[in-house]
C-alpha positions in Angstrom: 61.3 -28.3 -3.1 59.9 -31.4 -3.0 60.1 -33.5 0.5 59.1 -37.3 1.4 58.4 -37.4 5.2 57.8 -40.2 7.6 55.0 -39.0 10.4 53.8 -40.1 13.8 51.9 -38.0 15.9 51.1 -39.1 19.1 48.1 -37.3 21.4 48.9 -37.3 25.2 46.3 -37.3 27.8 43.3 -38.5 25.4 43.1 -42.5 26.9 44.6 -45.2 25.3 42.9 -45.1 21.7 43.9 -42.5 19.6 42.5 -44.0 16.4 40.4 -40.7 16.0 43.4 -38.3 16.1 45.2 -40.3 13.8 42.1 -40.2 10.7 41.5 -37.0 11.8 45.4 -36.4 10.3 44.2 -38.1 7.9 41.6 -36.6 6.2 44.1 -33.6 6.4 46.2 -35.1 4.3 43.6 -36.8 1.8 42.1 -32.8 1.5 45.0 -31.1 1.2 46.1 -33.5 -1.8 48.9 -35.3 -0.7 50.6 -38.0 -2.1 50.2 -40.4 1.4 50.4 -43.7 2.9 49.1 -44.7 6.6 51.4 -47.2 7.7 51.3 -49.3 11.0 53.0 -46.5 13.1 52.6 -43.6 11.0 52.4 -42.1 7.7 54.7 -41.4 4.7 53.7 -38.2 3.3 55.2 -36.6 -0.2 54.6 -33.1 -2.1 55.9 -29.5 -1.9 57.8 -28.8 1.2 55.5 -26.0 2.4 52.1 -27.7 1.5 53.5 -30.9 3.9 54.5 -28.6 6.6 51.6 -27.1 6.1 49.6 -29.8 6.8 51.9 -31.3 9.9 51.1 -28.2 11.5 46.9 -28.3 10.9 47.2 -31.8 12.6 49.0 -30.6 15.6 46.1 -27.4 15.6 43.8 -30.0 14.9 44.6 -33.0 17.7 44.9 -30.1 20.1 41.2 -28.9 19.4 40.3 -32.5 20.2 41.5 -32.4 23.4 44.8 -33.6 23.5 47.2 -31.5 26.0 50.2 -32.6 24.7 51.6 -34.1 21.0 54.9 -35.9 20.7 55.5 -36.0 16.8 58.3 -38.2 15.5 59.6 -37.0 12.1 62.0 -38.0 9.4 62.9 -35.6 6.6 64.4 -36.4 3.2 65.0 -34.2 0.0 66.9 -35.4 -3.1 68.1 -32.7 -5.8 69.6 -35.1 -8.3 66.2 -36.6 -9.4 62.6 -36.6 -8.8 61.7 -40.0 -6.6 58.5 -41.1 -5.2 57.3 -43.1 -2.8 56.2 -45.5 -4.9 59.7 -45.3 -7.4 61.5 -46.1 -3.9 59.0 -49.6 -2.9 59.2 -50.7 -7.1 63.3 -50.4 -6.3 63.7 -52.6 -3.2 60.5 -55.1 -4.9 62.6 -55.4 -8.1 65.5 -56.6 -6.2 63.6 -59.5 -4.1 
């Protein structure tokens, strides 16, 4: 099943910058091969349900083994099973109407 996801993992107990956590998440993303886009207080994040999951989970693993104590991870979920959408099809949408 296919899944769009909107992503924001925060680091607790690593300062005030957490600039390196967050690329760090994102060359996660970028290897594993997903469809992504950083925006300014997270990510949006489309594939196969398992390979996204899979790779929310490495950047928890991964932000830990920087240091971080605690993560607080804000996460939005949506599947469709009447058509294939993209991130992309859903910005051309709202864009076509302005």
């Amino acid at each position: 099943m296919n899944v769009m996801v909107d992503l924001c993992v925060v680091p607790m107990g690593v300062g005030v910058s957490v600039s390196p956590h967050v690329a760090a998440c994102q060359r996660i993303l970028r290897e594993a091969g997903l469809q992504h886009q950083m925006h300014a207080w997270g990510t949006n994040i489309e594939g196969d349900w398992d390979a996204v999951f899979a790779a929310i989970k490495k950047c928890h693993e991964t932000v830990h083994g920087m240091g971080a104590p605690r993560i607080v991870t804000s996460l939005k979920i949506g599947t469709r099973t009447d058509r294939v959408q993209t991130m992309e099809d859903k910005i051309r949408s709202v864009r076509e109407k302005l």
